[in-house]
FIROVO-198141 format. One record per residue (C-alpha): residue number from 1; chain; residue in one letter; z, x, y. Coordinates in Angstrom, 2 decimals. Last residue first. Layout:
! FIROVO-198141
+-----+-------+------+---------+---------+---------+
:  nr : kette : rest :       w :       u :       v :
+-----+-------+------+---------+---------+---------+
: NUM :     A :    a :       Z :       X :       Y :
...
+-----+-------+------+---------+---------+---------+
***
This chain:
! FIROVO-198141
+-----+-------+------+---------+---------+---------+
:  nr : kette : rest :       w :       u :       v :
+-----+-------+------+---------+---------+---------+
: 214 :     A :    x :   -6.07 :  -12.53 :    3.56 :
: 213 :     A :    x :   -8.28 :  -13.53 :    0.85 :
: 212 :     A :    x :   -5.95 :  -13.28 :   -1.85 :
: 211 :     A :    x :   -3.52 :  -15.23 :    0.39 :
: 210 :     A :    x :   -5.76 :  -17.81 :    0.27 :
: 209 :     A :    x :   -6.35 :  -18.32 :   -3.60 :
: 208 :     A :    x :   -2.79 :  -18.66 :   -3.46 :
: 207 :     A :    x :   -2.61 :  -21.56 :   -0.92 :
: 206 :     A :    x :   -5.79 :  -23.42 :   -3.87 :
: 205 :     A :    x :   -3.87 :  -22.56 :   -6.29 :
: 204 :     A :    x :   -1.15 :  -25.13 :   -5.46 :
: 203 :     A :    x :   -1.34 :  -26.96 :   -8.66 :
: 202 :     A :    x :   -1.59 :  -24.22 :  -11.05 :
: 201 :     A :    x :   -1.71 :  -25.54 :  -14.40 :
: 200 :     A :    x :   -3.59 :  -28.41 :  -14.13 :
: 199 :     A :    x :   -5.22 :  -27.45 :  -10.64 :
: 198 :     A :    x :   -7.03 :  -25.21 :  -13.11 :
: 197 :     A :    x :   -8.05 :  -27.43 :  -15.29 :
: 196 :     A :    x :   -9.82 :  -30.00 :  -12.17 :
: 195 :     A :    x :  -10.96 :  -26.45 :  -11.05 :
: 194 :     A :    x :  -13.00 :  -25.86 :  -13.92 :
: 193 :     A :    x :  -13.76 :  -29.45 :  -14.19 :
: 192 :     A :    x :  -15.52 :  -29.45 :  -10.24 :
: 191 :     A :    x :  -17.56 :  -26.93 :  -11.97 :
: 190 :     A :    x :  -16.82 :  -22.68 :  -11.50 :
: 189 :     A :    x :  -18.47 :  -21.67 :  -14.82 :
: 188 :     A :    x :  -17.00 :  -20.79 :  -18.44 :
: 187 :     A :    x :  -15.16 :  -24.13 :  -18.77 :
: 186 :     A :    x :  -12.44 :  -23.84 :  -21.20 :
: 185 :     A :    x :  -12.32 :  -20.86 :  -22.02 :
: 184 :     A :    x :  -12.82 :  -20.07 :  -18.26 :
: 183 :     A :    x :   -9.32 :  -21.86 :  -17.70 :
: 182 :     A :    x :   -7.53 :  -18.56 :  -18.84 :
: 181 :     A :    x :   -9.32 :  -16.93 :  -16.08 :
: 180 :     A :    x :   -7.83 :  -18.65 :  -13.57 :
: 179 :     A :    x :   -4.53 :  -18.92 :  -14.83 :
: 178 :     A :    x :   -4.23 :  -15.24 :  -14.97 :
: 177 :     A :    x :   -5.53 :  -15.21 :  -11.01 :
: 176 :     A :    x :   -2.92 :  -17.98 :  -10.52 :
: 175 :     A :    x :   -0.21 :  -16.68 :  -12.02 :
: 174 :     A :    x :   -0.78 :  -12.91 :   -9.88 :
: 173 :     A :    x :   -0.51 :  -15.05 :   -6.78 :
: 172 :     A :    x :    2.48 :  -16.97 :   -8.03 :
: 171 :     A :    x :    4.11 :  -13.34 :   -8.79 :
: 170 :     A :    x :    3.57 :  -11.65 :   -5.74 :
: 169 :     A :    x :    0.77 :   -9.40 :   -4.87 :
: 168 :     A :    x :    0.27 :   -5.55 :   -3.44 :
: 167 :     A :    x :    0.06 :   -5.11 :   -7.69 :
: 166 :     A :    x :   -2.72 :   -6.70 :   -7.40 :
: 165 :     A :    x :   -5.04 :   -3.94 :   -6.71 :
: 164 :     A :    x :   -5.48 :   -3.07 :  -10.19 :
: 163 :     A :    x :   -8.06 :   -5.92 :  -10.85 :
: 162 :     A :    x :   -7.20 :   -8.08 :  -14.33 :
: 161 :     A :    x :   -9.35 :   -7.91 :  -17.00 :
: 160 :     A :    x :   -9.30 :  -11.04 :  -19.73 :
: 159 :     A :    x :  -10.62 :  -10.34 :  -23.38 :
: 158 :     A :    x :  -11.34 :  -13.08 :  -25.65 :
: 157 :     A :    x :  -14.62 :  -10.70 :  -26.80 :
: 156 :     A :    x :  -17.18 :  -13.60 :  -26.59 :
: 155 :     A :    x :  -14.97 :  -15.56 :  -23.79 :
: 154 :     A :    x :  -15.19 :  -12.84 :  -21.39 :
: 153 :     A :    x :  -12.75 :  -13.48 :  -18.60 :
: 152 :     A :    x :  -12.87 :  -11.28 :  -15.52 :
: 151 :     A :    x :  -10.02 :  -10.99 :  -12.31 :
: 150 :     A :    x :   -9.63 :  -10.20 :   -8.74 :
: 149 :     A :    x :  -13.21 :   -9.52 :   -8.09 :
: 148 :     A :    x :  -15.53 :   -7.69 :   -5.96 :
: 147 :     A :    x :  -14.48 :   -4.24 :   -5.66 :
: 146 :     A :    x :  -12.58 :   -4.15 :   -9.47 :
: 145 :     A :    x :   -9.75 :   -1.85 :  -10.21 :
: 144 :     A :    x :   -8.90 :   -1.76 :  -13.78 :
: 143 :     A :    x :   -6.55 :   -3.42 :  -15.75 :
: 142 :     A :    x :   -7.16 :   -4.78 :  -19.14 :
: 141 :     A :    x :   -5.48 :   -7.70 :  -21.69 :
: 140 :     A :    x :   -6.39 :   -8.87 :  -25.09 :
: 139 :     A :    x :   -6.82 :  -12.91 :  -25.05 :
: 138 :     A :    x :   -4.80 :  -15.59 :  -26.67 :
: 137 :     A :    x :   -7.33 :  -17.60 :  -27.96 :
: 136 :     A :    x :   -7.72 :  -21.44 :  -26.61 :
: 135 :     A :    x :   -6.51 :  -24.76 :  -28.15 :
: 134 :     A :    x :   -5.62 :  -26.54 :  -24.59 :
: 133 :     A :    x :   -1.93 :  -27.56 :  -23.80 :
: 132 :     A :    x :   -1.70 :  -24.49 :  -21.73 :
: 131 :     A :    x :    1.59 :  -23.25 :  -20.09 :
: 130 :     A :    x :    2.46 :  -20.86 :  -23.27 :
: 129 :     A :    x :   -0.44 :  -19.19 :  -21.48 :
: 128 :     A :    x :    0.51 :  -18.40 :  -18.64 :
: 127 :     A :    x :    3.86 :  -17.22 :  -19.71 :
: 126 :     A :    x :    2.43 :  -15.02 :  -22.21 :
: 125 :     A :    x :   -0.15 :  -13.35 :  -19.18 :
: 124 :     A :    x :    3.08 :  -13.07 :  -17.15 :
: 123 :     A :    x :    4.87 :  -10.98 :  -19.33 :
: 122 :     A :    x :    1.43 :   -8.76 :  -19.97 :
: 121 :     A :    x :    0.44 :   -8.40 :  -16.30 :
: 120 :     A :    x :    4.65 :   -7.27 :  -15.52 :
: 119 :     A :    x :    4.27 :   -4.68 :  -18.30 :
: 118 :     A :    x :    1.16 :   -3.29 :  -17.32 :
: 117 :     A :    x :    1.88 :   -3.39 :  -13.51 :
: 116 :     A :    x :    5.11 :   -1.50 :  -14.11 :
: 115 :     A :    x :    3.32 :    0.85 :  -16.03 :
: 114 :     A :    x :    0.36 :    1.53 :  -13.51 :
: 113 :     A :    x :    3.21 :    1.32 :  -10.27 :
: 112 :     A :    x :    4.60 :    4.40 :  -12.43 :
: 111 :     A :    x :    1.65 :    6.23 :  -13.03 :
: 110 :     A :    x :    0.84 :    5.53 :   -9.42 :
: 109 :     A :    x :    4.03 :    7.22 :   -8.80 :
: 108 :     A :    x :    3.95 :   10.04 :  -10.77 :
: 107 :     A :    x :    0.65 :   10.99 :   -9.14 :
: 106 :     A :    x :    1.66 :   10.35 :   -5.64 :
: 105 :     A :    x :    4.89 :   12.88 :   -6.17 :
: 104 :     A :    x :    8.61 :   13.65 :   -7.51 :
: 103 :     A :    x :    9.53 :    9.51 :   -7.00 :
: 102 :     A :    x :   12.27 :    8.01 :   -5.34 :
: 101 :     A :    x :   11.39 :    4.54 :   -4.28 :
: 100 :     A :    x :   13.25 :    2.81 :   -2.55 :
:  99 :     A :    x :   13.80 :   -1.44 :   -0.80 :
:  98 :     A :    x :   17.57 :   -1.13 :   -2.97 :
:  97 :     A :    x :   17.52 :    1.71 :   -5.29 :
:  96 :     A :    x :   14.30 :    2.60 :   -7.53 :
:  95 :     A :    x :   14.25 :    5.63 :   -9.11 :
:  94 :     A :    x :   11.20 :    7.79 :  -10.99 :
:  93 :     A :    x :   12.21 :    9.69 :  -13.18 :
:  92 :     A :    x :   11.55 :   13.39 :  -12.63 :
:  91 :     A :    x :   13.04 :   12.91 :   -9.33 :
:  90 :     A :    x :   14.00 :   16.17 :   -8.18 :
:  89 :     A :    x :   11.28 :   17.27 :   -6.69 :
:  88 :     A :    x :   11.20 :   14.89 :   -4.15 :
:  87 :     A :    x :    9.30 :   12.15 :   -2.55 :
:  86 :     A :    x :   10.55 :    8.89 :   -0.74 :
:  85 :     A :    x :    9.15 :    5.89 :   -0.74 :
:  84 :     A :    x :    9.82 :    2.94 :    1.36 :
:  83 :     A :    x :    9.60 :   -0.37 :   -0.64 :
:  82 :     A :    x :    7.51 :   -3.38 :    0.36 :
:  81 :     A :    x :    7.75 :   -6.60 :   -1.86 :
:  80 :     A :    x :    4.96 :   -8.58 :   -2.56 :
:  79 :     A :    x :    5.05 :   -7.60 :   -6.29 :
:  78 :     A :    x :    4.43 :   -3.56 :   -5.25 :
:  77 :     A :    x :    4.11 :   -3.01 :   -1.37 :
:  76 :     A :    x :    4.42 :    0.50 :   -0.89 :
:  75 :     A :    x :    5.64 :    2.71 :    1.26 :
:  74 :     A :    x :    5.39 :    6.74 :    2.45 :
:  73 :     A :    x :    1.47 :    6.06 :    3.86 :
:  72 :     A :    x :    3.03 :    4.84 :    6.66 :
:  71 :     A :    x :    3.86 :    8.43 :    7.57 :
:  70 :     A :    x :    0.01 :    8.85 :    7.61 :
:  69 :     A :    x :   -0.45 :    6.14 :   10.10 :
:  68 :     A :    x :    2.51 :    7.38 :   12.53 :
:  67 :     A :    x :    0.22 :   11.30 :   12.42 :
:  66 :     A :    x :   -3.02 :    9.02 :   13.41 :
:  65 :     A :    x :   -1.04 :    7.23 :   16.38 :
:  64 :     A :    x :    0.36 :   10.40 :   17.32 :
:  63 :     A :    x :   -2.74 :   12.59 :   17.63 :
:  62 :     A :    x :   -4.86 :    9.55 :   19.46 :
:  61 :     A :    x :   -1.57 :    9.34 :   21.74 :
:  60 :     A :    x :   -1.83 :   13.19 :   22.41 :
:  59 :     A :    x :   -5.85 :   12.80 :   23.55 :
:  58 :     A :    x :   -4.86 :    9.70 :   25.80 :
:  57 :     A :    x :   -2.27 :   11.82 :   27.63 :
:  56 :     A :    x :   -4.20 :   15.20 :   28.14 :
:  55 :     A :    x :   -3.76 :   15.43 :   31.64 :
:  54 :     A :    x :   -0.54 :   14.47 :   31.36 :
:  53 :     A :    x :    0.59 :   16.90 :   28.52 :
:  52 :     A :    x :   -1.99 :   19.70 :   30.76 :
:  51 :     A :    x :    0.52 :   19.12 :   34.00 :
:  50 :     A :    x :    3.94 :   19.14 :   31.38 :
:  49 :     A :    x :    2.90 :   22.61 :   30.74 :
:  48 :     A :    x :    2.27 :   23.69 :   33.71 :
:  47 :     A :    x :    5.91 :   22.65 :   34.99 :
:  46 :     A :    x :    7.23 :   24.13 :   31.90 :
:  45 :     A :    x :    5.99 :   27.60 :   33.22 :
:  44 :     A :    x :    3.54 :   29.73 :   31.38 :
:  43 :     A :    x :    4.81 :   32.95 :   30.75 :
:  42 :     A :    x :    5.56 :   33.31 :   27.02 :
:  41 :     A :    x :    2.12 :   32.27 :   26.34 :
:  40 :     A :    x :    2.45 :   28.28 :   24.98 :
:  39 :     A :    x :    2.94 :   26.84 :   21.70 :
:  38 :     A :    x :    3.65 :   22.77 :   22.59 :
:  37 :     A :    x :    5.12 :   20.43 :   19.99 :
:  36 :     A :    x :    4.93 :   16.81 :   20.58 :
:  35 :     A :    x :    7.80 :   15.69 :   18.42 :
:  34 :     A :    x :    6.37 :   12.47 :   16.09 :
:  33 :     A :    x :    8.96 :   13.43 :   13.46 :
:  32 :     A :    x :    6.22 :   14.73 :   10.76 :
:  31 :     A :    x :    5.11 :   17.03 :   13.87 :
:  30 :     A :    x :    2.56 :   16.72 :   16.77 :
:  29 :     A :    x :    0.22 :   19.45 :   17.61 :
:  28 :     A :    x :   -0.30 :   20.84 :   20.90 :
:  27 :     A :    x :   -1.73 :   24.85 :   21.94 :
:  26 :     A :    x :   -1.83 :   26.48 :   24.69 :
:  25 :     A :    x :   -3.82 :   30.00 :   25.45 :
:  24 :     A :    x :   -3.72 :   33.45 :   25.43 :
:  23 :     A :    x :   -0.49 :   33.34 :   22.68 :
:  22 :     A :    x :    2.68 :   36.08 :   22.16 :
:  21 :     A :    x :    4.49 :   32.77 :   21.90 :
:  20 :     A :    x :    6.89 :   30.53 :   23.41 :
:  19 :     A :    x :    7.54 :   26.94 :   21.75 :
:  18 :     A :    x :    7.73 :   23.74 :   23.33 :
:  17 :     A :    x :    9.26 :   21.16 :   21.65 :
:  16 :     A :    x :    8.70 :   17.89 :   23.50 :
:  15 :     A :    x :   10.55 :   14.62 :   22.55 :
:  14 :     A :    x :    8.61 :   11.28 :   23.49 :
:  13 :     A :    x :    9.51 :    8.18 :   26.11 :
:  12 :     A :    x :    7.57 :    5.55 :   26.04 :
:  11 :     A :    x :    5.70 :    3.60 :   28.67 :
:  10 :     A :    x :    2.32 :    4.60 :   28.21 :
:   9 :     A :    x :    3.22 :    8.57 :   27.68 :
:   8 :     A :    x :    6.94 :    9.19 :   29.30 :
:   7 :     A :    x :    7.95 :   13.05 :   28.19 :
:   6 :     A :    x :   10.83 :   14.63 :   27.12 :
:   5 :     A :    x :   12.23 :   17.73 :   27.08 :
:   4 :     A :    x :   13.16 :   20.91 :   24.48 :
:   3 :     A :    x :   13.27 :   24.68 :   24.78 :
:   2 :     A :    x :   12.26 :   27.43 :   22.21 :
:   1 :     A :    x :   11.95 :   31.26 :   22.22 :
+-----+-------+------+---------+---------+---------+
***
């Protein structure tokens, strides 16, 4: 047995599903559609039930607030851009239509934001460094997620490492970190001529190095 109602909680208005069961005593969840939903002994009355919803107004708002977060867990910003994402077993591929993702699960889609963030890190390391006028090596490229720093140039192995989290970035952001550590072959510390070469090739680095710390 089910009926449906709404219900004003600081100032807006929610849906209310309350369900009738062989229960002792009520229970609330709230559902992937924000819904408070209400399992109550077959003989409570609505009145009653609408009583304890008040009563327990702060309590449901905690419930939706943290259900709302983990819906927003269904988009991503890749390249600056936010896409909604949208899981299904169908989508051995992933898809991407418009501002969507379609995707069969998380796992397939990190795999996915991995590749594209492969691809995208080694386009944009050649363009980087087709910029430079400098003699320096063109380095071997790896991703892995750093705490502390967006990017690491070791000039003894001419290997740069680029943090995984910047795939939430756009392009000129991404530049600049490559840029960045390109200049450390040039001047392996953080001088007033590091940034006098980095300026160089990047000469609004100092907005992106903002947004980075945003």
């Amino acid at each position: 047995m089910e009926a449906s109602s709404t219900v004003t909680l600081a100032e807006k208005e929610y849906n209310v599903i309350i369900k009738r069961k062989n229960n002792k005593n009520i229970y609330m969840r709230i559902d992937d559609n924000l819904n408070i939903v209400v399992s109550a002994p077959f003989f409570t009355r609505e009145k009653e039930i609408f009583k304890i919803i008040l009563k327990e107004e702060a309590k449901i708002l905690k419930m939706i607030a943290k259900k709302d977060q983990k819906e927003d867990k269904n988009s991503l910003l890749l390249f600056g851009k936010e896409y909604k994402v949208i899981y299904g077993n169908l989508f051995d591929t992933p898809e991407i239509r418009n501002d969507t993702i379609f995707v069969r699960d998380e796992k397939l889609l990190n795999k996915f934001v991995y590749d594209n963030l492969y691809k995208t890190f080694e386009n944009r390391l050649y363009f980087c460094y087709n910029l430079f006028t400098d003699n320096i090596p063109y380095p071997t490229l790896a991703i892995r997620n750093m705490k502390t720093r967006w990017g690491v140039c070791n000039t003894r192995l001419k290997k740069i490492t680029l943090n995984f989290q910047l795939y939430h970035y756009d392009i000129q952001v991404i530049d600049y970190v490559i840029i960045h550590e390109l200049s450390h072959f040039l001047v392996q510390n953080h001088s007033q001529n590091f940034w006098k070469v980095v300026s160089t090739y990047c000469p609004d680095y100092k907005a992106l190095r903002k947004k980075l710390k945003q």
